[in-house]
Gaussian input, Z-matrix of N, CA and C with variables (Angstrom, degrees):
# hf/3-21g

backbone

0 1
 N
 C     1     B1
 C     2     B2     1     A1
 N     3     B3     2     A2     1     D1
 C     4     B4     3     A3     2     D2
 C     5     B5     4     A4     3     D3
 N     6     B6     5     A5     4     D4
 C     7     B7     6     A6     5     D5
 C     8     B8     7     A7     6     D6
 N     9     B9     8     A8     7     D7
 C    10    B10     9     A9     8     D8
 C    11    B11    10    A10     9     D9
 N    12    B12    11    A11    10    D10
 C    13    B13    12    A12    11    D11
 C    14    B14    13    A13    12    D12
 N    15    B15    14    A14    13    D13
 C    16    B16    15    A15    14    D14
 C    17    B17    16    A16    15    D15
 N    18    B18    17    A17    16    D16
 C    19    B19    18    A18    17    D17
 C    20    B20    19    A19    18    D18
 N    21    B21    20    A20    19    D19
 C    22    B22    21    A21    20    D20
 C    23    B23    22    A22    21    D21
 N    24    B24    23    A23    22    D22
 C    25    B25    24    A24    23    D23
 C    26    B26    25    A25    24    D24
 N    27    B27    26    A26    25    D25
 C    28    B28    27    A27    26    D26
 C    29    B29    28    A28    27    D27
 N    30    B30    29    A29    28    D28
 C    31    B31    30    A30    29    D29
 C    32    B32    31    A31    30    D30
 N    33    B33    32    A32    31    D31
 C    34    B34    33    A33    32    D32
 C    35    B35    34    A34    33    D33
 N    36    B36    35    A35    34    D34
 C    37    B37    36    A36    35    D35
 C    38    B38    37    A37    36    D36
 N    39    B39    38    A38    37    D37
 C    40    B40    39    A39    38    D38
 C    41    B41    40    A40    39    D39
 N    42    B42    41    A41    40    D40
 C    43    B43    42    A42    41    D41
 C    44    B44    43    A43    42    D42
 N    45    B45    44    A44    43    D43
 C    46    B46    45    A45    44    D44
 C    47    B47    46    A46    45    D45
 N    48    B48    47    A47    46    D46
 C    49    B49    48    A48    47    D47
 C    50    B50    49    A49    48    D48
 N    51    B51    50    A50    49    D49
 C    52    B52    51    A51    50    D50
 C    53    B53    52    A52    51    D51
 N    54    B54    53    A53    52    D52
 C    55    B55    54    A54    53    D53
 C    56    B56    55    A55    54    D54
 N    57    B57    56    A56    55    D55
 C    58    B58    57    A57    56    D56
 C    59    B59    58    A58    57    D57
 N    60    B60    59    A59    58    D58
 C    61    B61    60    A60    59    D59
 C    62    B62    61    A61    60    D60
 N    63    B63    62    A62    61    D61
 C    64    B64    63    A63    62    D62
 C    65    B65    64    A64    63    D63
 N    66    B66    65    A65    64    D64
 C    67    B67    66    A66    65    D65
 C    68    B68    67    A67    66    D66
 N    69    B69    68    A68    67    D67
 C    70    B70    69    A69    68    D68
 C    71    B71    70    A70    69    D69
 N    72    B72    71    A71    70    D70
 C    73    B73    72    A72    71    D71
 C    74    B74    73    A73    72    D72
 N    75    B75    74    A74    73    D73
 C    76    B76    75    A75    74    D74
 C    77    B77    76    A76    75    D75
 N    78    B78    77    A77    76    D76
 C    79    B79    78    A78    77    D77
 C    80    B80    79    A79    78    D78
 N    81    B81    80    A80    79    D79
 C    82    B82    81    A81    80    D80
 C    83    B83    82    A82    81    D81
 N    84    B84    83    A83    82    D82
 C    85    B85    84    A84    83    D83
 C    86    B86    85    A85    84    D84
 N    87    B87    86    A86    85    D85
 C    88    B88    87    A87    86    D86
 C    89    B89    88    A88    87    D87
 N    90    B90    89    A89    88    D88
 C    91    B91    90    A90    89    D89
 C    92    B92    91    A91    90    D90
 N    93    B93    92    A92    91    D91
 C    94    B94    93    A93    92    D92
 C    95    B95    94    A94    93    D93
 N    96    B96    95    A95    94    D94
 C    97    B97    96    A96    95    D95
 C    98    B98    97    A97    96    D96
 N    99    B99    98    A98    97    D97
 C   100   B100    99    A99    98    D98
 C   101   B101   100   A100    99    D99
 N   102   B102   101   A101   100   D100
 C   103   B103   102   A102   101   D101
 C   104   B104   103   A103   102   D102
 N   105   B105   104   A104   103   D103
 C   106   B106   105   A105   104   D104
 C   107   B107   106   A106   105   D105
 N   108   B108   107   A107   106   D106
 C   109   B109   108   A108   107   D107
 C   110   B110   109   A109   108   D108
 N   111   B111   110   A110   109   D109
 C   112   B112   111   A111   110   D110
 C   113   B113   112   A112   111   D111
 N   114   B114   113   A113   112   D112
 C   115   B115   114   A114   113   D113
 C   116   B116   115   A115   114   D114
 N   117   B117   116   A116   115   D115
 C   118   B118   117   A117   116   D116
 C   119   B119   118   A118   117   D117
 N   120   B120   119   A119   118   D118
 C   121   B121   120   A120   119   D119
 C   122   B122   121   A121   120   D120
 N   123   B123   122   A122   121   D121
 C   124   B124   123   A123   122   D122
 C   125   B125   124   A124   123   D123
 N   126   B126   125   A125   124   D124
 C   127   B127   126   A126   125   D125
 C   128   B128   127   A127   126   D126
 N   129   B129   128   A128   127   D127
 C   130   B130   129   A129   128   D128
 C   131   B131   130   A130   129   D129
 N   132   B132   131   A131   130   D130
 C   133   B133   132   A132   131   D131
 C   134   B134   133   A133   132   D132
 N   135   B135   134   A134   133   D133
 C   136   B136   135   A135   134   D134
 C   137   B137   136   A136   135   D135
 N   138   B138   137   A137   136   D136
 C   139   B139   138   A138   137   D137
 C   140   B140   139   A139   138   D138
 N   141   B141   140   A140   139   D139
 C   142   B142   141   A141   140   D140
 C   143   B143   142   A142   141   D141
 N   144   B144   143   A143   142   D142
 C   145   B145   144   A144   143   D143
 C   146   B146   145   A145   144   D144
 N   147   B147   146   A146   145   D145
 C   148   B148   147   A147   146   D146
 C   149   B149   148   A148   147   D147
 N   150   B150   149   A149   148   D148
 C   151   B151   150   A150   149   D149
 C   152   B152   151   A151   150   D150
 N   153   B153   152   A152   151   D151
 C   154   B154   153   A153   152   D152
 C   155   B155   154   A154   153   D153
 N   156   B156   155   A155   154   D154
 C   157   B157   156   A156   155   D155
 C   158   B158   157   A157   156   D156
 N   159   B159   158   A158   157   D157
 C   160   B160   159   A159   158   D158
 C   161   B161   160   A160   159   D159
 N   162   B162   161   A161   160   D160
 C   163   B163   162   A162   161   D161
 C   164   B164   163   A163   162   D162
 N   165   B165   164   A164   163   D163
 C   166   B166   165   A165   164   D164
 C   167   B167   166   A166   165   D165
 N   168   B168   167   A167   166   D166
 C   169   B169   168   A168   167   D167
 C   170   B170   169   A169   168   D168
 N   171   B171   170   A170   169   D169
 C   172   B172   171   A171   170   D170
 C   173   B173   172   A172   171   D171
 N   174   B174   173   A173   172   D172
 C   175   B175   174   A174   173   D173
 C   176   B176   175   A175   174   D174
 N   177   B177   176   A176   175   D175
 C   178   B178   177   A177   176   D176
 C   179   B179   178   A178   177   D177
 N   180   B180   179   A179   178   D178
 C   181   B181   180   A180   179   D179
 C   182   B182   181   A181   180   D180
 N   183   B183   182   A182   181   D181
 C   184   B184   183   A183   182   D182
 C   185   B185   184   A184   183   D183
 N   186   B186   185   A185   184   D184
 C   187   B187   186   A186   185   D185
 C   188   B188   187   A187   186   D186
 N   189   B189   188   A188   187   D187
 C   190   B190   189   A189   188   D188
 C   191   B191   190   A190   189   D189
 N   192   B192   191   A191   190   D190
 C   193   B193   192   A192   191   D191
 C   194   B194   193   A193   192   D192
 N   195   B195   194   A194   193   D193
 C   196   B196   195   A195   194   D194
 C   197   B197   196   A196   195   D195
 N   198   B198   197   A197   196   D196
 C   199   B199   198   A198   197   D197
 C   200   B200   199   A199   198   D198
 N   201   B201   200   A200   199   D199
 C   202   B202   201   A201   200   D200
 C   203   B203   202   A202   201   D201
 N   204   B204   203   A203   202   D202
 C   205   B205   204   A204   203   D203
 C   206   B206   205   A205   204   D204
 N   207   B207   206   A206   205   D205
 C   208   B208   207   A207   206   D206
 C   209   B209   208   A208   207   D207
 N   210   B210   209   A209   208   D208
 C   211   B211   210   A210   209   D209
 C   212   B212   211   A211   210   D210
 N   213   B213   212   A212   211   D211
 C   214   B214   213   A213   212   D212
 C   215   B215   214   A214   213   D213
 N   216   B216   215   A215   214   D214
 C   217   B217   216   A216   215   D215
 C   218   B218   217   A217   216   D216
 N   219   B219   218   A218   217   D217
 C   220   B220   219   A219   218   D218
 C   221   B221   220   A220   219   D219
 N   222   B222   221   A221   220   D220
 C   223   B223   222   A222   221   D221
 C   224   B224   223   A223   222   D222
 N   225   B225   224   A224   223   D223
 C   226   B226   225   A225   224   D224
 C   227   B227   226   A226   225   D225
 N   228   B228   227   A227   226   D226
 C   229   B229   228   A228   227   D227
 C   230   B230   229   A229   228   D228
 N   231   B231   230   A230   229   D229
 C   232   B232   231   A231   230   D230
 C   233   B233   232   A232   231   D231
 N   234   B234   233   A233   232   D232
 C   235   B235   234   A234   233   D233
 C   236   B236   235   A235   234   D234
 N   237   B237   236   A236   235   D235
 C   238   B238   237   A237   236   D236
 C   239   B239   238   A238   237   D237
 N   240   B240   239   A239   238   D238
 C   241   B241   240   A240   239   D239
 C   242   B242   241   A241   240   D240
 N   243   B243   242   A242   241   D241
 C   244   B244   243   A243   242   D242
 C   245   B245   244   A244   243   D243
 N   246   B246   245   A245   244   D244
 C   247   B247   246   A246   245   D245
 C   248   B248   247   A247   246   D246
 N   249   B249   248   A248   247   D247
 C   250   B250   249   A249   248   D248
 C   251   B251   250   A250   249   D249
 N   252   B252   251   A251   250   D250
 C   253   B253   252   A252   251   D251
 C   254   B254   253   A253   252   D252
 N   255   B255   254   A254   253   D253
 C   256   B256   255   A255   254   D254
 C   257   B257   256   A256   255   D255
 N   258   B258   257   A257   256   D256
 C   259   B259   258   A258   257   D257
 C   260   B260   259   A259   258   D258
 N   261   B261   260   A260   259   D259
 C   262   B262   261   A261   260   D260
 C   263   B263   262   A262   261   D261
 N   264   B264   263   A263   262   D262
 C   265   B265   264   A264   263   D263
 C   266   B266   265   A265   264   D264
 N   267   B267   266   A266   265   D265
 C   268   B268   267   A267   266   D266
 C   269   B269   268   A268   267   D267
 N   270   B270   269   A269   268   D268
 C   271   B271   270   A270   269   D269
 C   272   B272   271   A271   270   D270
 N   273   B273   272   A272   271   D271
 C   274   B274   273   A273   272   D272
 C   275   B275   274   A274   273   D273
 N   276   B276   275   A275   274   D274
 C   277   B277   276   A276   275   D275
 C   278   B278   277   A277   276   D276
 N   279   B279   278   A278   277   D277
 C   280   B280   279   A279   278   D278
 C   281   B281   280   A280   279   D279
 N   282   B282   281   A281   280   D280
 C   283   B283   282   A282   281   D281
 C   284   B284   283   A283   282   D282
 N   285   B285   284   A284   283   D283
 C   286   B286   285   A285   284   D284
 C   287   B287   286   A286   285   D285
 N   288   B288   287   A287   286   D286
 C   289   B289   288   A288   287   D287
 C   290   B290   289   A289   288   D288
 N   291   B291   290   A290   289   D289
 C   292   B292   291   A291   290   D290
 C   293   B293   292   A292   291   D291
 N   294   B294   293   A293   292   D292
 C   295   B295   294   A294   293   D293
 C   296   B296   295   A295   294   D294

   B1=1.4495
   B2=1.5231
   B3=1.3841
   B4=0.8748
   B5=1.8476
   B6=1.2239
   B7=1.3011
   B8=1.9181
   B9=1.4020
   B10=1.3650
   B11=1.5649
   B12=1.4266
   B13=1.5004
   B14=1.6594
   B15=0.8773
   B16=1.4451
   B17=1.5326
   B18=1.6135
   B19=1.1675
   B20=1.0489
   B21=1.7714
   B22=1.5833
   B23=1.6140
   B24=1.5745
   B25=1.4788
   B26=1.0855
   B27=1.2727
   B28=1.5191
   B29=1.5453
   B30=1.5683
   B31=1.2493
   B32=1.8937
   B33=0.9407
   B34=2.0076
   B35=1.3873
   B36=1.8756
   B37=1.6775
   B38=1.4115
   B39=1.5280
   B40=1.5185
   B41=1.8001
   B42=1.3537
   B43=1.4602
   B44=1.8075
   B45=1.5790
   B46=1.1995
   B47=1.8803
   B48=0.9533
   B49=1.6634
   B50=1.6941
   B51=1.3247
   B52=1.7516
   B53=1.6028
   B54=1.2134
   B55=1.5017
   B56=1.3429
   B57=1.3793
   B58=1.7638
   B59=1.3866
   B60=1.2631
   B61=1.7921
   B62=1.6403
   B63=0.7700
   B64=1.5609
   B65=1.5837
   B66=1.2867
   B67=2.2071
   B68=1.7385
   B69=0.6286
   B70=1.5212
   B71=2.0070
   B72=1.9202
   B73=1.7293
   B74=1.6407
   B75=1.5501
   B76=1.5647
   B77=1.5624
   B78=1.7204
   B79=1.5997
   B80=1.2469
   B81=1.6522
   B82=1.6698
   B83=1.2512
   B84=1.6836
   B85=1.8014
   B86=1.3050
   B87=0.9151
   B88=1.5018
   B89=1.4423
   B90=1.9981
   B91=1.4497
   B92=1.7388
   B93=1.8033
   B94=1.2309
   B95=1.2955
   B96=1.5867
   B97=1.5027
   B98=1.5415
   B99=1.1973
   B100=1.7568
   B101=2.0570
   B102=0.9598
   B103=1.6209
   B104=1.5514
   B105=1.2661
   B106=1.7124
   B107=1.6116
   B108=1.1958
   B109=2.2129
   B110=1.5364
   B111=1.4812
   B112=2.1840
   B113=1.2530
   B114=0.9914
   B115=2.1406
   B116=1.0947
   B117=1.7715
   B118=1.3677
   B119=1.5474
   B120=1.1153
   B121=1.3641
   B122=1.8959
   B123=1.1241
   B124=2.0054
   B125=1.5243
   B126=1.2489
   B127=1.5631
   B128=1.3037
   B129=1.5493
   B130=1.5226
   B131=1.7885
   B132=1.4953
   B133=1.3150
   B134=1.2032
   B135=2.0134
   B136=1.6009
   B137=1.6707
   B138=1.0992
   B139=1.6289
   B140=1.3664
   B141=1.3861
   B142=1.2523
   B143=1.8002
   B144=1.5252
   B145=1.6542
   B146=1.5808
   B147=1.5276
   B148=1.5461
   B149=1.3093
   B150=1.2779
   B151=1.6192
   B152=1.6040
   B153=1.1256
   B154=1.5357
   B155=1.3468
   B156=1.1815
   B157=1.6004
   B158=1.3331
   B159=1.3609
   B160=1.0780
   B161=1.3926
   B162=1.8721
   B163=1.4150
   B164=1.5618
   B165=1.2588
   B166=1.0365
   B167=1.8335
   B168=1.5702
   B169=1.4478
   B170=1.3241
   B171=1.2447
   B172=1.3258
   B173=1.7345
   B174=1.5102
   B175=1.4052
   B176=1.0901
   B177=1.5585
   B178=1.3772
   B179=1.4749
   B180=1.1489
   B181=1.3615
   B182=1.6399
   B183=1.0734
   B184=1.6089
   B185=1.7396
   B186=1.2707
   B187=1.3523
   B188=1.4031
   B189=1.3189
   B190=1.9115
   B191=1.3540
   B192=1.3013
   B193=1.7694
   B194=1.4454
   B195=1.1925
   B196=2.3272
   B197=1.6233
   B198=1.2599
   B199=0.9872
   B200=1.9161
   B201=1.5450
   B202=1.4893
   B203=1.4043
   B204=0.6948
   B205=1.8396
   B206=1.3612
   B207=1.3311
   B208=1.7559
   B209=1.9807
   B210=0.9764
   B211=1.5843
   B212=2.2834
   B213=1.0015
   B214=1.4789
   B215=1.6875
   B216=1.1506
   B217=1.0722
   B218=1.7058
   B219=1.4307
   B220=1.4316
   B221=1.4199
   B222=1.3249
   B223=1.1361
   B224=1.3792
   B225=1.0950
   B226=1.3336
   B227=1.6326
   B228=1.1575
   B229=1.2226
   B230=2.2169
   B231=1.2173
   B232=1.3005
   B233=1.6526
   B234=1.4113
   B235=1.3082
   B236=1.4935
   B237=0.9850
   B238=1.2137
   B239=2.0882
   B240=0.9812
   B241=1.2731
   B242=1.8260
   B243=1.7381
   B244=1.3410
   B245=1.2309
   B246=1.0319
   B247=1.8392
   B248=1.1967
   B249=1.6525
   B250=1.2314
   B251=1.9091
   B252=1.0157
   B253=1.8518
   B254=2.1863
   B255=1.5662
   B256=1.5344
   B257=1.4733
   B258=1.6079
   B259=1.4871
   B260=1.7824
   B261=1.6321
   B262=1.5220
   B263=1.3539
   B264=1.6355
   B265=1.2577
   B266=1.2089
   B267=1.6193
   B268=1.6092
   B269=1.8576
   B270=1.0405
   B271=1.6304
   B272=1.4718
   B273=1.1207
   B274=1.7506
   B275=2.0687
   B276=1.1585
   B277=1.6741
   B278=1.5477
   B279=1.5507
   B280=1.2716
   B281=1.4541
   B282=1.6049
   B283=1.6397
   B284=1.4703
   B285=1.3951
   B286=1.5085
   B287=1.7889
   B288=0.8105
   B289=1.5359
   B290=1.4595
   B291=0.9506
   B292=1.8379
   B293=1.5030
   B294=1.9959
   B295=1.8083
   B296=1.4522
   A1=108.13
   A2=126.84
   A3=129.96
   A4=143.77
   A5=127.21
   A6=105.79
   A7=132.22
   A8=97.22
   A9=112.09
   A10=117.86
   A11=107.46
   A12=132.20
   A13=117.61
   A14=106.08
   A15=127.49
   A16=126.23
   A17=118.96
   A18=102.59
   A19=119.40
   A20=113.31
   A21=134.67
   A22=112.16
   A23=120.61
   A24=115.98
   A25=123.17
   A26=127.20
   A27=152.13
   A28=96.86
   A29=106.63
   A30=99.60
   A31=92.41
   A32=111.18
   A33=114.03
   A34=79.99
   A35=84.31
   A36=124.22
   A37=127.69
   A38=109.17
   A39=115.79
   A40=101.88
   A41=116.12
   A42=121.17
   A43=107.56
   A44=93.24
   A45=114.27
   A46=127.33
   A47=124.41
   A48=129.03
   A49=97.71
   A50=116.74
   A51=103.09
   A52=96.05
   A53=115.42
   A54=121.37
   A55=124.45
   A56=109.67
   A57=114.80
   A58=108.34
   A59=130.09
   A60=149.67
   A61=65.41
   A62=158.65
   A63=131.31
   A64=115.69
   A65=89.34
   A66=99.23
   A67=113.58
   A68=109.85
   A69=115.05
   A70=88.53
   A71=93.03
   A72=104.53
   A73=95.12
   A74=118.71
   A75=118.24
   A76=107.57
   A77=107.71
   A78=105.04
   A79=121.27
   A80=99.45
   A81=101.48
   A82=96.81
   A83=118.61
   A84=121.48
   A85=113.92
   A86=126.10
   A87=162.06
   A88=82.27
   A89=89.43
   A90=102.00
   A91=98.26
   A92=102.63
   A93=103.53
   A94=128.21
   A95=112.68
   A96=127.60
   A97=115.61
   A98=119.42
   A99=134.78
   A100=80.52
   A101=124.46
   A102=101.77
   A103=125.39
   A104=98.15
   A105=116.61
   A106=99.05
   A107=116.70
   A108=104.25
   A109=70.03
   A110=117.55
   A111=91.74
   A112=120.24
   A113=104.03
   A114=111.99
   A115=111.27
   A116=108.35
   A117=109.35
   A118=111.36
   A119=126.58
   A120=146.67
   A121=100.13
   A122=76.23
   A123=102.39
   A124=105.65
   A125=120.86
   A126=113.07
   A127=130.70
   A128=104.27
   A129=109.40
   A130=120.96
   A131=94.98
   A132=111.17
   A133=144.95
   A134=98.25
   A135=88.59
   A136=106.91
   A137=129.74
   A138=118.98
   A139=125.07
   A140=138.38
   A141=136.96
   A142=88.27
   A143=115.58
   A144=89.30
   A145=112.36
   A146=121.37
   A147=136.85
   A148=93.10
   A149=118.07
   A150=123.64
   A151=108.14
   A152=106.89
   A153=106.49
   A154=134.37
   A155=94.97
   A156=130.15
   A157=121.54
   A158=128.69
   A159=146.52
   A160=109.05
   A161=110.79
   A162=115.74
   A163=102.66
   A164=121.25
   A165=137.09
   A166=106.95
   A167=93.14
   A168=119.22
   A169=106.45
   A170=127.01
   A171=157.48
   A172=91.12
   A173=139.83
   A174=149.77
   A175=110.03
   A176=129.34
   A177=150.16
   A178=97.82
   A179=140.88
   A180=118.81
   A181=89.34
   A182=132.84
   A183=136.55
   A184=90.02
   A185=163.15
   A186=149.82
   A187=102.94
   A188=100.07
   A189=100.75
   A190=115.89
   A191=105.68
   A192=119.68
   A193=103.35
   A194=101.94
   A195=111.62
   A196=93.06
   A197=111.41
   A198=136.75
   A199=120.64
   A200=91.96
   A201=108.36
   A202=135.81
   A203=125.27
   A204=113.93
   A205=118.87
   A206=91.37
   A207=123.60
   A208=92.77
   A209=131.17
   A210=138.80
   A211=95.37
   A212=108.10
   A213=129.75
   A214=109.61
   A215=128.58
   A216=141.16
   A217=111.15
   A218=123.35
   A219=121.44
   A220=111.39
   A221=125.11
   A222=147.69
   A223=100.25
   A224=144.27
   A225=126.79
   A226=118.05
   A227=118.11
   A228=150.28
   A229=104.88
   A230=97.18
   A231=129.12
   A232=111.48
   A233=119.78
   A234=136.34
   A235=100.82
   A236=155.26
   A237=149.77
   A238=102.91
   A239=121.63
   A240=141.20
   A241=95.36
   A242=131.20
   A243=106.75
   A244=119.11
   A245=140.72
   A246=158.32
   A247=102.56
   A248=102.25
   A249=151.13
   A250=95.62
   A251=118.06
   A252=111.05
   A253=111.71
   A254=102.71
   A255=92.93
   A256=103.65
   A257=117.16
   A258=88.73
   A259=98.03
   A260=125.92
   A261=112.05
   A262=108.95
   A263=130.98
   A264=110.68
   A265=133.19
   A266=83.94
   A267=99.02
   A268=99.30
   A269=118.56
   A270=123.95
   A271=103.69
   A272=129.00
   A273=118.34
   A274=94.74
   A275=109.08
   A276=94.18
   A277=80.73
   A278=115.47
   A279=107.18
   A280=125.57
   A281=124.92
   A282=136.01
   A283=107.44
   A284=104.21
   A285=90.32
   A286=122.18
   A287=116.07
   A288=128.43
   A289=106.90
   A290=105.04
   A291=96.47
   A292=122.44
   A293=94.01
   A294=107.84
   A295=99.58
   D1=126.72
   D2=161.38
   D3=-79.04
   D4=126.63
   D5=-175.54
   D6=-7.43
   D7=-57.91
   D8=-177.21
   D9=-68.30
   D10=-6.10
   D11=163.79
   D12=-64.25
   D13=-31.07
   D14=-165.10
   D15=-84.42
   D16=128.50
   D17=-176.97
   D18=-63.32
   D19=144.44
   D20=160.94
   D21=-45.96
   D22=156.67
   D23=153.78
   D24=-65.49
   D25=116.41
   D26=166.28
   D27=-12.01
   D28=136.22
   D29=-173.63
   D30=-104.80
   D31=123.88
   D32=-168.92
   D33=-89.16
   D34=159.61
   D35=160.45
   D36=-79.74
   D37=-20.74
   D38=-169.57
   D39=86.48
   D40=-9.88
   D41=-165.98
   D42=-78.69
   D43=-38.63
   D44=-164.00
   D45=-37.89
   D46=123.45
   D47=-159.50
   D48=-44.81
   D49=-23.53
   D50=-151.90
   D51=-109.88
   D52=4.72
   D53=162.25
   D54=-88.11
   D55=-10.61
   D56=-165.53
   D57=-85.92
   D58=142.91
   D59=-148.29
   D60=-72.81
   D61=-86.01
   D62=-123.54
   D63=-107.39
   D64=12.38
   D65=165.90
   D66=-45.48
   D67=179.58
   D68=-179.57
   D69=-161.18
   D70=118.09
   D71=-169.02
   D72=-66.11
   D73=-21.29
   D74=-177.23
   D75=-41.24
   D76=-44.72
   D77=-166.83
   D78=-84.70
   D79=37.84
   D80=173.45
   D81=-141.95
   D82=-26.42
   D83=-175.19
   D84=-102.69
   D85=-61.01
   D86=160.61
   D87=14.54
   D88=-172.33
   D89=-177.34
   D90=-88.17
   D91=175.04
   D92=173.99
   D93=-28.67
   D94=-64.61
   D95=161.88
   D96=-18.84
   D97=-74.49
   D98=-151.47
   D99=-89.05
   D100=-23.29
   D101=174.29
   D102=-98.07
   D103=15.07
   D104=169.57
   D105=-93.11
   D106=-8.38
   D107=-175.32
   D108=-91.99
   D109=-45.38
   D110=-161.88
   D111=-80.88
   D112=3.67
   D113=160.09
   D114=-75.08
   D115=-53.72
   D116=-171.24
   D117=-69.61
   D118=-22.48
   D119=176.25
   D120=-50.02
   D121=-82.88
   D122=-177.51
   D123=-43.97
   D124=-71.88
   D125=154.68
   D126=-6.14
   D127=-68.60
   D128=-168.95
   D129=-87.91
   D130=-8.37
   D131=-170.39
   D132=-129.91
   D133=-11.85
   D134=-178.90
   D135=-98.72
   D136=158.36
   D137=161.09
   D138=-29.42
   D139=138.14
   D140=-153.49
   D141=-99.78
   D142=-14.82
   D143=171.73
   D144=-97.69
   D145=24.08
   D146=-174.75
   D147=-107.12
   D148=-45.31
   D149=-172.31
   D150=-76.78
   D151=-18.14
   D152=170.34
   D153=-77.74
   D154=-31.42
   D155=179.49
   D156=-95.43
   D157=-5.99
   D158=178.66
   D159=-101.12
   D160=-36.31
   D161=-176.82
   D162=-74.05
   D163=-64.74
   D164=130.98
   D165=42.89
   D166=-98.87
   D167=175.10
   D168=-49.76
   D169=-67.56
   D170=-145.54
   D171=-67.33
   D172=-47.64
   D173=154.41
   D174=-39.58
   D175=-60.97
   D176=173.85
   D177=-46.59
   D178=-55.76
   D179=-129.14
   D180=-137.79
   D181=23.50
   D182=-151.53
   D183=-57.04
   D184=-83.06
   D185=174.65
   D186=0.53
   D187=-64.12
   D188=-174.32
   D189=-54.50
   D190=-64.33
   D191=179.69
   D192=-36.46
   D193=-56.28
   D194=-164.97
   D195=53.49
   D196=-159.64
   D197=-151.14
   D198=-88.78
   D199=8.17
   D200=166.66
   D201=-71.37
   D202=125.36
   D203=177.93
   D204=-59.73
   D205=126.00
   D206=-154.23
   D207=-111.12
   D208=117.55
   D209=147.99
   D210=57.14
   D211=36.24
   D212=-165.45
   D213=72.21
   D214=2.40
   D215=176.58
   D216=-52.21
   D217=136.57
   D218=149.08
   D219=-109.98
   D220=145.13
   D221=159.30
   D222=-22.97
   D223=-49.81
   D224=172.74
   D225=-72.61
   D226=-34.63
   D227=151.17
   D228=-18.83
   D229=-81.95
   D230=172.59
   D231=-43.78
   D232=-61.59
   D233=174.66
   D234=-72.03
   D235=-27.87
   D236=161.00
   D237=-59.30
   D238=-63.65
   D239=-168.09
   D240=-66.29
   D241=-50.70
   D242=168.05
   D243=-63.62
   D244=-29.69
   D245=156.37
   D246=3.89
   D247=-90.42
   D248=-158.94
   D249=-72.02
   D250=-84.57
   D251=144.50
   D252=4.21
   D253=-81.82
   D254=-171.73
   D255=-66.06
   D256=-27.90
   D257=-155.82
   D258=-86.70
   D259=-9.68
   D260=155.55
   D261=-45.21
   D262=-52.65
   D263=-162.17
   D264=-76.01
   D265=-22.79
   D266=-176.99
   D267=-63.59
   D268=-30.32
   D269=-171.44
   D270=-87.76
   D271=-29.26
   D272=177.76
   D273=-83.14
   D274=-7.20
   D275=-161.29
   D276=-89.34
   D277=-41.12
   D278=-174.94
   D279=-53.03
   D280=-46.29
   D281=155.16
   D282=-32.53
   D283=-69.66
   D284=-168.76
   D285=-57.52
   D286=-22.32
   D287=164.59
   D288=-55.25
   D289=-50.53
   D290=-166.02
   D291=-82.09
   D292=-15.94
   D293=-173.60
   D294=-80.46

């Protein structure tokens, strides 16, 4: 995959839970604890085509992301989901080989 392969930064609404005057940046960095309100946050609140695009990125760029909540995503969250991702491909690359 090449750079230019890669998702862009999410283009936001301004809507988004972790922008609002009374966010607290904990519920996106924080410890486990304090980054379960910014899942639940992101979940209930950001646009589902922000959350797409955020996950998106957030896959793309996992160094960048670290361990912040990504599109309600956790880092474990995320690494579970590229996993599951290679080993589809690895299994459709395998089909097409054999057809």
């Amino acid at each position: 995959m090449t750079t230019t392969d890669l998702a862009p930064w999410p283009q936001l609404t301004g809507s988004e839970p972790w922008g609002a005057t009374d966010a607290d940046p904990e519920d996106w960095t924080g410890t486990p604890k304090q980054r379960l309100n910014g899942k639940l946050a992101c979940l209930a609140e950001c646009p589902d085509s922000t959350r797409a695009q955020c996950l998106a990125w957030a896959l793309d760029h996992p160094s960048r992301a670290g361990s912040a909540i990504w599109a309600g995503t956790t880092l474990s969250d995320r690494r579970l989901r590229a996993e599951r991702a290679r080993r589809r491909a690895a299994a459709s690359g395998a089909e097409r080989s054999t057809v």
